[in-house]
TORGU-66011 format. One record per residue (C-alpha): residue number from 0; residue in three letters; x, y, z. Coordinates in pm, whole numbers. Each point is the difference from the previous one (the first is absolute). Example, Ala and Ser with C-alpha at 12.3 -4.5 7.8 and 13.67 -1.06 7.14 Angstrom:
2
   k   r      u      v      w
   0 ALA   1230   -450    780
   1 SER    137    344    -66
//
This chain:
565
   k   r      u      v      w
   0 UNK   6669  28606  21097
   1 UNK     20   -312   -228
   2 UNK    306    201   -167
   3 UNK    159     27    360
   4 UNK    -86   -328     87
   5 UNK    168   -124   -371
   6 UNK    301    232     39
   7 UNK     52   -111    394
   8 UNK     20   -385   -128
   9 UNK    252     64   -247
  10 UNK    236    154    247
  11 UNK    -33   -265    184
  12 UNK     60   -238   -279
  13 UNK    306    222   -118
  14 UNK    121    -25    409
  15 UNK    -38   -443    -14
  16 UNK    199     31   -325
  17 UNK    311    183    146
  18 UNK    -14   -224    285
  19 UNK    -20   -268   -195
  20 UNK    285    133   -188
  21 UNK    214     76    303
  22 UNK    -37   -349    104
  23 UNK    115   -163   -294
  24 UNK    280    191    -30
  25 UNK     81    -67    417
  26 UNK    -47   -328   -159
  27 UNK    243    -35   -240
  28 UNK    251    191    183
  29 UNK     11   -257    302
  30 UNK     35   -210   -281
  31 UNK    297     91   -193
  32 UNK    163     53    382
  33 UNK    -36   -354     49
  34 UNK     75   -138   -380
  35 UNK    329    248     93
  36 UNK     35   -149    334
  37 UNK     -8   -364   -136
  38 UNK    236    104   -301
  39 UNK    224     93    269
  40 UNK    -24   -343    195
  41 UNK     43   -206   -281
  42 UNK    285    196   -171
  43 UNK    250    -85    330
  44 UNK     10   -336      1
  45 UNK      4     -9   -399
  46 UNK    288    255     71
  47 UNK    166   -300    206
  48 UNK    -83   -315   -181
  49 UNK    152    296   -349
  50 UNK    322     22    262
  51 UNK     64   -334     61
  52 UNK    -52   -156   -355
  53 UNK    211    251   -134
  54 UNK    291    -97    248
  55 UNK    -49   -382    -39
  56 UNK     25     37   -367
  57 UNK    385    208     56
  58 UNK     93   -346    173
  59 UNK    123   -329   -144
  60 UNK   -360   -163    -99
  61 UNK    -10   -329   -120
  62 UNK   -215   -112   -267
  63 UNK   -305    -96    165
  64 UNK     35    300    283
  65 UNK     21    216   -314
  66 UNK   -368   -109   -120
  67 UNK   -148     55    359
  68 UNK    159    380    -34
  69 UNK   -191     54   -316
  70 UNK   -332   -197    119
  71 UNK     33    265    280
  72 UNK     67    302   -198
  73 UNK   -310    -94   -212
  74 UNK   -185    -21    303
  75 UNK    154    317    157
  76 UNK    -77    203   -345
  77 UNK   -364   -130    -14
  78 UNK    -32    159    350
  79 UNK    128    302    -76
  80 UNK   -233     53   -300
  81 UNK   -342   -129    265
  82 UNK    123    310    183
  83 UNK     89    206   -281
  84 UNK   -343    -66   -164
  85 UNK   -214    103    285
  86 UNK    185    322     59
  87 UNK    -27     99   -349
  88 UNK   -368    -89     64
  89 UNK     -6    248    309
  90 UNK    159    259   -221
  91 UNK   -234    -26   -323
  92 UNK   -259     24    219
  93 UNK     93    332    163
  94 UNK     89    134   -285
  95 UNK    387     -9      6
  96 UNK    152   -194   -202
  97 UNK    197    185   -251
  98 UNK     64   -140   -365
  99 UNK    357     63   -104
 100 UNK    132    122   -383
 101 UNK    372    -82    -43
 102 UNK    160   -165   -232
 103 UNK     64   -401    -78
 104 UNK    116   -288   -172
 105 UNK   -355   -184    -13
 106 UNK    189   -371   -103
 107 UNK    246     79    272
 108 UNK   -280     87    264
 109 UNK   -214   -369   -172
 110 UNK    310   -215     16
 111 UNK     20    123    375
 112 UNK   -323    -65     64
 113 UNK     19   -407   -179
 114 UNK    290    -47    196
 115 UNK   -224    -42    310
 116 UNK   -180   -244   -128
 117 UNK    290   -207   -104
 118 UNK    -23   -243    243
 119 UNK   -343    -73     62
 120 UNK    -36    -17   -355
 121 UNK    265   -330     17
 122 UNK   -189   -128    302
 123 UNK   -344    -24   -188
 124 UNK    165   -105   -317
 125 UNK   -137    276   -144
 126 UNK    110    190   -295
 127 UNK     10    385      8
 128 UNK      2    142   -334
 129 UNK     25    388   -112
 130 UNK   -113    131   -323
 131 UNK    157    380    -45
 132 UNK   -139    145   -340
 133 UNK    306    144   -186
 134 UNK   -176    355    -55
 135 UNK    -39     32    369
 136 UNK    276    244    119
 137 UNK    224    -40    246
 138 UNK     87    326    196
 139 UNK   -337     94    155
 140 UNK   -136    298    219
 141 UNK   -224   -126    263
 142 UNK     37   -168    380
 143 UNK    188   -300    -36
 144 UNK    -54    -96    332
 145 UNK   -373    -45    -36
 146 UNK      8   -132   -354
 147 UNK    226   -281    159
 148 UNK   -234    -11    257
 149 UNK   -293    -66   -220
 150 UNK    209   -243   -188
 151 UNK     99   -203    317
 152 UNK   -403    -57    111
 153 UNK    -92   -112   -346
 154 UNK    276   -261    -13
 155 UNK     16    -88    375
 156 UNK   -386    -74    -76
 157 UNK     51   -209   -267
 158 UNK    251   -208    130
 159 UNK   -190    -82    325
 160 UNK   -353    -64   -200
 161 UNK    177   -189   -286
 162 UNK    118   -385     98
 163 UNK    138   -108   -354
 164 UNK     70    188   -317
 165 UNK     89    329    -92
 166 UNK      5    326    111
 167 UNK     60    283   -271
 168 UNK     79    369     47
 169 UNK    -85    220   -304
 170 UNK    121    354    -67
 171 UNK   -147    180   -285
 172 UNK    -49    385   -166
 173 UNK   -420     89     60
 174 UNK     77    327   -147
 175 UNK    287    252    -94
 176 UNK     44    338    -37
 177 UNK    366    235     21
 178 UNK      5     46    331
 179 UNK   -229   -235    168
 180 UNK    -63   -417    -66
 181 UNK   -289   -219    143
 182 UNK    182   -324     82
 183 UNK   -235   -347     97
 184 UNK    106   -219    213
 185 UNK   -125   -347     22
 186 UNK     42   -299    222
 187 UNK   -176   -342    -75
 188 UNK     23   -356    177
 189 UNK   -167   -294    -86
 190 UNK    -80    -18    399
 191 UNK   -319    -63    189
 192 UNK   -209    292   -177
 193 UNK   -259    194    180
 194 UNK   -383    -70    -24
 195 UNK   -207    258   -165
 196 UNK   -216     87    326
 197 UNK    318    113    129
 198 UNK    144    210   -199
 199 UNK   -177    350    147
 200 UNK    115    -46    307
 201 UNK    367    -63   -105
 202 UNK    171    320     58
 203 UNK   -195     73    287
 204 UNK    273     18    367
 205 UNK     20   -258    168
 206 UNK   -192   -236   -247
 207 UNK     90   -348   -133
 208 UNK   -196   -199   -236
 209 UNK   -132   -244    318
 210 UNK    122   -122    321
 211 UNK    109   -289   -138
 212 UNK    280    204   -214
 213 UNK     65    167    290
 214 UNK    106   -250    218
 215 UNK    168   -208   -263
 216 UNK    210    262   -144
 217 UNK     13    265    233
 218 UNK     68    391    -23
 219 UNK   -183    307    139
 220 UNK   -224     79   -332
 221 UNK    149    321    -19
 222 UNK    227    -55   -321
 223 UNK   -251     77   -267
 224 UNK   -166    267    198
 225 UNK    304    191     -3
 226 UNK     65   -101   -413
 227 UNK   -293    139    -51
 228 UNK     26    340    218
 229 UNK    336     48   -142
 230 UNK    -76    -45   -320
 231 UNK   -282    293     81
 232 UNK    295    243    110
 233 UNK    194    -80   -296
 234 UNK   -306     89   -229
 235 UNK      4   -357   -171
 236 UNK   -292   -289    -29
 237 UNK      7   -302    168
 238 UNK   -185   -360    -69
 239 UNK     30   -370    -40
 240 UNK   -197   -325   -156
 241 UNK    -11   -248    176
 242 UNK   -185   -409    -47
 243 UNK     10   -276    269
 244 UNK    263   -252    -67
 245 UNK    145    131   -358
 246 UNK    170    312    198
 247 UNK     -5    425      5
 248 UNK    184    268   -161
 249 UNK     -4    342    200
 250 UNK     95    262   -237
 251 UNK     45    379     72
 252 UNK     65    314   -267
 253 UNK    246    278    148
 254 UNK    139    333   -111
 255 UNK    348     57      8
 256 UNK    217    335   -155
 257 UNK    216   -101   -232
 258 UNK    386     51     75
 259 UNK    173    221   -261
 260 UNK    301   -325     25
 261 UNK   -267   -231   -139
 262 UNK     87     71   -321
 263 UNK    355   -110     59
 264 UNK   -127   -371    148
 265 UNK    288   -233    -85
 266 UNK    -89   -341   -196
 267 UNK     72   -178    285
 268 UNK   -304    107    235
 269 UNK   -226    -62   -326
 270 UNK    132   -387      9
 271 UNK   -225    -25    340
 272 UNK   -295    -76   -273
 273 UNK    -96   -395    134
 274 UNK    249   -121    274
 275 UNK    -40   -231    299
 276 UNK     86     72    379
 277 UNK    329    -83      2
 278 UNK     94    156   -311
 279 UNK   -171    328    102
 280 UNK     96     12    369
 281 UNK    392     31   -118
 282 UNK      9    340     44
 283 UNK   -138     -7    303
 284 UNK    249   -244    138
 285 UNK    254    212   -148
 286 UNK   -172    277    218
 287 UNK      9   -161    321
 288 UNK    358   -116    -67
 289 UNK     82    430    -40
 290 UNK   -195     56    301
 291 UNK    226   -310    153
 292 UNK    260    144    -56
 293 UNK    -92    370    112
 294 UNK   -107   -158    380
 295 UNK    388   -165    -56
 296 UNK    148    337    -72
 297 UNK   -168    153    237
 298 UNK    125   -217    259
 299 UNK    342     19   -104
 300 UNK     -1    400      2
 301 UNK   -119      7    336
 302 UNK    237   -273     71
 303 UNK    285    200   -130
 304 UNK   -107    281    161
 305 UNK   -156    -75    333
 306 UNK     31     38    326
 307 UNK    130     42    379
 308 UNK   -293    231    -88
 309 UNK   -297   -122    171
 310 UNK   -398    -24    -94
 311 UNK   -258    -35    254
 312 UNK   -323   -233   -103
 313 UNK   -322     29    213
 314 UNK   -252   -238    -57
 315 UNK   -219   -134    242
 316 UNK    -50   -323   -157
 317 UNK    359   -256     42
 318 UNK    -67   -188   -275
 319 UNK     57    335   -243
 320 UNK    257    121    219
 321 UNK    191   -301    -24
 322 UNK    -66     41   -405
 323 UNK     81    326    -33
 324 UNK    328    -74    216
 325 UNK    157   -285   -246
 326 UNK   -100    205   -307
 327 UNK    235    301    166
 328 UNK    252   -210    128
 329 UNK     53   -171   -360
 330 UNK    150    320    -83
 331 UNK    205     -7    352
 332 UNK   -183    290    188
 333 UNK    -24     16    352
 334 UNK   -339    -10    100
 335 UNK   -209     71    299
 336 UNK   -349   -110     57
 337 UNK   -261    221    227
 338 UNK   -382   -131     44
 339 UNK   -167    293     29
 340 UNK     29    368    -28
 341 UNK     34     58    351
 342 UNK    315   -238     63
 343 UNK    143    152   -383
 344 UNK    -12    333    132
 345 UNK    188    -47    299
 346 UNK    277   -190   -203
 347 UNK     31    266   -240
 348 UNK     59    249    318
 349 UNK    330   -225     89
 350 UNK    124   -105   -343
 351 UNK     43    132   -370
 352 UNK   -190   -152   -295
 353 UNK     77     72   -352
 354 UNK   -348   -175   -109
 355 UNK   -305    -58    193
 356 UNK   -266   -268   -153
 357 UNK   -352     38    171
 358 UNK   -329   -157     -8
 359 UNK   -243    216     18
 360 UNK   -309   -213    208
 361 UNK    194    -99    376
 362 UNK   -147     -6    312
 363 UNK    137    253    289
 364 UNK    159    278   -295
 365 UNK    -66    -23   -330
 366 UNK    180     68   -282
 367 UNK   -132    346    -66
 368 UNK     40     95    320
 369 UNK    370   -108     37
 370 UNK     50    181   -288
 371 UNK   -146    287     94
 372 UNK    234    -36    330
 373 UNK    297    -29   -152
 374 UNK    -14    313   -236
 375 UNK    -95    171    336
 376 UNK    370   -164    127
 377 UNK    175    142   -314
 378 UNK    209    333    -36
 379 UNK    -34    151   -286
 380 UNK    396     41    -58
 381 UNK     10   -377     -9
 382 UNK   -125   -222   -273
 383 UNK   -355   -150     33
 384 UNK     37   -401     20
 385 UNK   -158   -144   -274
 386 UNK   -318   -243    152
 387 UNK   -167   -223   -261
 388 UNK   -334   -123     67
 389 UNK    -90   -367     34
 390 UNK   -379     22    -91
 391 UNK   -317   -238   -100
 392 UNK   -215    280    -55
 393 UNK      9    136   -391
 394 UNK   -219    262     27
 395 UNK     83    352   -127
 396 UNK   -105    194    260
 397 UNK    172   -209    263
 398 UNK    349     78   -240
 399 UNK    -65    343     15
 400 UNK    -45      8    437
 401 UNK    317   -183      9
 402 UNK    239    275   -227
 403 UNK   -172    249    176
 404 UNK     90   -170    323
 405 UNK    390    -24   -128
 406 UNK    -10   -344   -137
 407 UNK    257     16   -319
 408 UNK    -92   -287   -181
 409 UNK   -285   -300    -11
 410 UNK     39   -388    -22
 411 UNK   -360   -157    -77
 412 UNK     -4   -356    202
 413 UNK     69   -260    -90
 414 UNK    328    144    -80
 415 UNK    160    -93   -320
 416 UNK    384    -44     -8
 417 UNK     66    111   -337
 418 UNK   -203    370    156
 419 UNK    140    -43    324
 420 UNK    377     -8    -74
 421 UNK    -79    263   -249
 422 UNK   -145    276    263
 423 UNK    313   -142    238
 424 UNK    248     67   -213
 425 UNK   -132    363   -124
 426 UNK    -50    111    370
 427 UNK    291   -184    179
 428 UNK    362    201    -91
 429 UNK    241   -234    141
 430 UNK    384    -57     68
 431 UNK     58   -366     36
 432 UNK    288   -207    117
 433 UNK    -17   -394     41
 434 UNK    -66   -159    289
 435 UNK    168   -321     91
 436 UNK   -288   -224    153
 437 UNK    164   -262      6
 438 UNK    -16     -1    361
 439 UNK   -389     66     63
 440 UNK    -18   -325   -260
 441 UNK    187   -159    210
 442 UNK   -198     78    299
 443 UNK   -302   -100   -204
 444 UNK     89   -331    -65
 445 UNK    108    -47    382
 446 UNK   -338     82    156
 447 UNK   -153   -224   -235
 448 UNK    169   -311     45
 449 UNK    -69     36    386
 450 UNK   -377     37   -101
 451 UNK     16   -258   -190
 452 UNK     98   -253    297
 453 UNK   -302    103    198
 454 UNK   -301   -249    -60
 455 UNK   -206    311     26
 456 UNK     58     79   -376
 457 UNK     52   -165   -313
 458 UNK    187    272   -243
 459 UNK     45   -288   -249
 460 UNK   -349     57   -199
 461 UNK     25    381     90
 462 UNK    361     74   -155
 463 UNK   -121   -208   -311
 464 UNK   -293    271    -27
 465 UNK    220    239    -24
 466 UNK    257    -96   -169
 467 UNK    268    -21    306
 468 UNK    -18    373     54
 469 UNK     82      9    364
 470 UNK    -32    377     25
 471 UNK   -384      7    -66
 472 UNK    -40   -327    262
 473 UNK    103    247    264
 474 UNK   -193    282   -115
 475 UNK   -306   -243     27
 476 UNK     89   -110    332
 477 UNK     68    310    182
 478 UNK   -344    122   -180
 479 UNK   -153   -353    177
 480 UNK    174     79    354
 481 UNK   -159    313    -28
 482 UNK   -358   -142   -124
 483 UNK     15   -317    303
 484 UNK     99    273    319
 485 UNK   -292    242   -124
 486 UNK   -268   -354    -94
 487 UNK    100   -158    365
 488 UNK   -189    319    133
 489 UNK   -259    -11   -256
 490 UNK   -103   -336     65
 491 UNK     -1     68    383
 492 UNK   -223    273     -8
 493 UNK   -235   -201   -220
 494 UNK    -23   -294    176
 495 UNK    -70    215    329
 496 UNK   -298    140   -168
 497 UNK    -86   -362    -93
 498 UNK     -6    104   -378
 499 UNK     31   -349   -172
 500 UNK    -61    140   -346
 501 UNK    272    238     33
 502 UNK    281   -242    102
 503 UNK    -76   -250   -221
 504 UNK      9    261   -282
 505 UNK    324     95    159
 506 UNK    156   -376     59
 507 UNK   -128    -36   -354
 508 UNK    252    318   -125
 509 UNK    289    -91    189
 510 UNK    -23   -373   -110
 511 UNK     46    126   -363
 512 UNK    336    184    103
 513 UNK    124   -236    174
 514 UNK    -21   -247   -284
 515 UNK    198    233   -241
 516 UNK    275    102    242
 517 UNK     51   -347     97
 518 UNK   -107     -2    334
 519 UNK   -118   -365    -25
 520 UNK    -61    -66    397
 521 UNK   -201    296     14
 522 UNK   -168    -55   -319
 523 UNK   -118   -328    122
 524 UNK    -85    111    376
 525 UNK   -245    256   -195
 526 UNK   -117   -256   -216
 527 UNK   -116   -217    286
 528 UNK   -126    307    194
 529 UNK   -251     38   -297
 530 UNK   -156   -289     26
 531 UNK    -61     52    384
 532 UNK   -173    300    -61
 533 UNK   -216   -129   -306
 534 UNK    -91   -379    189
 535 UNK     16    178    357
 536 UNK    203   -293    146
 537 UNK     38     28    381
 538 UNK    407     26    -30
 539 UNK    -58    355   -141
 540 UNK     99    179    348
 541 UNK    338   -226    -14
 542 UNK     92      8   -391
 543 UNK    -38    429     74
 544 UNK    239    -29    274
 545 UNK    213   -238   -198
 546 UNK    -27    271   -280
 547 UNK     78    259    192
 548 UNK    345    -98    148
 549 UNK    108   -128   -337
 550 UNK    -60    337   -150
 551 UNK    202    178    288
 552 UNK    288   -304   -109
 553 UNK    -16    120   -335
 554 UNK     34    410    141
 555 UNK    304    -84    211
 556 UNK    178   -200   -247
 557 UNK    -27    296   -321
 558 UNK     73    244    298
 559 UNK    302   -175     54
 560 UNK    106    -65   -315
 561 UNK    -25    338   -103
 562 UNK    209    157    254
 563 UNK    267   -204    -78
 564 UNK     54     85   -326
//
């Protein structure tokens, strides 16, 4: 009996195990949905701000403009890698993430990589020095990406932690044999430091030295983590020294194959021995100048090429539809916008598309199943219409649905111009003849000088925004017709329901519109409507009414403007 009894308990034991088991791993799968989910979220308006900063900066900037377009692109970029960071997280975590072997320059892939840095580097009044040993070789076999990506934390790091001084990257040979070489790569500041009862937890997620840090210098804690677990995948060592107020150096060995073109290393890349940022970020600039001038190209074959041809967009969020729009139209394609699957699907039954560009999350149809409709549609004598993908969700599997679905080609959001012109321009075989626009310009400039009498708007400040390009002004304001008829309703039904919150959250939103599309009267009518709902003056009844008709003068004069033109 006692051996019953004994082997009875550790069945059970065994049984509270695999539950235990199961649950963790129901666990972390709800959680990498929602780290997917929030990737996703985050990755559309990055896609827009991307869109936008990238248009502004094809415009006539002036000086100081020109610095606010960089201070957002810095801002934009830093984004992108928050987001980038915790999906790589997700992925490391379940086991995915898959360490590449190709072949690279490593001091093209390190000048790339100080180029980033450029700027806040001359903000701080730093200096960012590199150290390349001359025995170090330059064509490499190993993932460039993450090696860059490593690269990027350590520095990024040090320049936030370090207030005065110097920050130093140091490339050296740890060991070498024919086919293989152990490189180190070491970062130090004379920043901040670390305090020795925090250095265990360091590369732990999530994890900053103290709350303190965290507040004052911000960022998710993940950085390191992920140093540290790709360094694990790439078979190398990580570690760092660290003492409060002299600074740190984070240092890392890794194992790269050794290109059989090393041998052949010109004397040039060994001059990158002990240079300073500007000196080493040359090449770099000279990069972005080629890829400049690729986007350019680009343009101009499309341009040369294009279209009475005509490429259908669905997005269900304006702002990216009225992106994606001006980056087609540059090229002088004829474009037509859909805002879900649903209302795409019953345009492509009534017109022919040479292109489709889809997102793949919309309410009503989504992308997937659009696409799946349209195949359906398709004979097979004719030629399938190429539909590119318009996605914030990187993961494989996802990919994989989508070609299986009928999707030709993905764009990752945000969307990058130099990639996005590039897919265009491979999928898109056009015949193009000019068109004289002279006319729709003319148009243009007619509808806004009559809404520029009304003392509803002032275009002044807006036009200056952006740069006098009337075309996007009325792609905003039809998109803000649009938002005010379906908002009057909105607000309505929430105010019937007596759902304060709600309406002020809303008021709130459409006050921020109004202010950038120059709605002034109606930026200053929700203004004062605020403050009746935070103070609860008496007059509230009367400044809603007030509110209300001004909104339906704002409806009827767009509505009339618009069918004029």
């Amino acid at each position: 009996m006692p051996n019953l009894h004994s082997f009875s308990k550790q069945k059970k034991l065994e049984a509270e195990l695999i539950r235990a088991k199961d649950q963790a791993e129901l666990i972390r799968s709800k959680k990498n949905r929602v780290l997917a989910n929030l990737s996703h979220e985050m990755r559309t308006p990055i896609n827009a701000i991307n869109g936008i900063i990238h248009l502004l900066n094809d415009t006539d900037l002036t000086y100081q403009q020109s610095e606010y377009i960089k201070k957002l692109e810095i801002a934009s970029n830093w984004l992108t890698d928050i987001v980038n960071n915790t999906m790589d997280f997700s992925k490391m975590e379940a086991g995915k993430l898959v360490i590449e072997k190709e072949e690279f320059s490593l001091r093209s892939t390190i000048s790339r990589a100080i180029s980033l840095f450029e700027q806040r580097v001359e903000e701080k009044e730093l200096e960012l020095i590199t150290e390349i040993a001359h025995d170090v070789p330059d064509l490499i076999i190993g993932d460039a990406t993450r090696t860059m990506q490593i690269i990027n934390n350590f520095i990024s790091n040090a320049i936030k932690f370090t207030d005065s001084g110097r920050i130093t990257l140091v490339i050296s040979v740890d060991q070498c044999e024919l086919e293989t070489v152990a490189l180190k790569i070491a970062v130090r500041d004379t920043g901040i430091g670390i305090a020795a009862d925090k250095h265990e937890i360091l590369f732990q997620p999530f994890t900053q030295a103290d709350q303190e840090t965290a507040r004052k210098y911000g960022g998710t804690g993940l950085g390191l983590t992920i140093c540290k677990q790709l360094t694990e995948l790439m078979d190398g060592e990580i570690w760092f020294e660290s003492e409060v107020n002299t600074g740190s150096e984070f240092n890392v060995i890794l194992p790269y194959g050794v290109s059989e073109s090393s041998n052949q290393i010109s004397e040039q890349s060994s001059t990158y021995g002990d240079m300073k940022t500007a000196e080493l970020t040359r090449p770099a600039i000279q990069d972005l100048a080629k890829k400049d001038a690729v986007v350019k190209g680009q343009i101009q074959s499309l341009t040369s090429r294009a279209a009475v041809y005509r490429v259908l967009v669905v997005e269900d969020v304006k702002l990216n539809q009225v992106i994606v729009e001006e980056l087609l139209k540059k090229c002088h394609i004829d474009v037509i916008t859909a805002n879900n699957g649903a209302e795409a699907l019953e345009l492509i039954k009534e017109n022919r598309f040479h292109l489709i560009l889809v997102d793949i999350e919309m309410p009503v149809m989504d992308g997937l199943v659009l696409t799946s409709e349209i195949r359906k549609l398709e004979s097979p004598e004719e030629n399938s219409v190429p539909i590119i993908a318009m996605s914030a969700h990187s993961a494989d599997s996802a990919r994989t649905k989508g070609y299986i679905t009928g999707i030709n080609h993905y764009l990752t959001k945000p969307i990058n111009p130099d990639d996005f012109y590039t897919v265009i321009n491979k999928w898109l075989q056009l015949n193009y003849h000019n068109i004289d626009q002279k006319n729709n310009e003319d148009t243009v400039e007619l509808w806004l000088q009559e809404l520029s009498s009304l003392a509803l708007f002032d275009t002044n400040e807006v036009m200056k925004v952006i740069d006098g390009n009337s075309k996007l002004y009325k792609n905003l304001l039809i998109y803000f017709l649009s938002y005010l008829k379906e908002l009057k309703n909105k607000l309505l039904l929430e105010l019937a329901d007596q759902d304060k919150q709600s309406s002020l959250l809303t008021i709130h939103d459409l006050k921020g519109i109004a202010g950038t599309i120059g709605a002034c009267r109606l930026y200053q009518k929700c203004l004062n409507l605020e403050n009746c709902f935070q103070q609860k003056w008496p007059s509230l009844l009367v400044e809603m009414a007030n509110f209300c008709l001004l909104v339906n003068e704002y409806i009827a004069v767009l509505d009339n403007l618009f069918n004029n033109i």
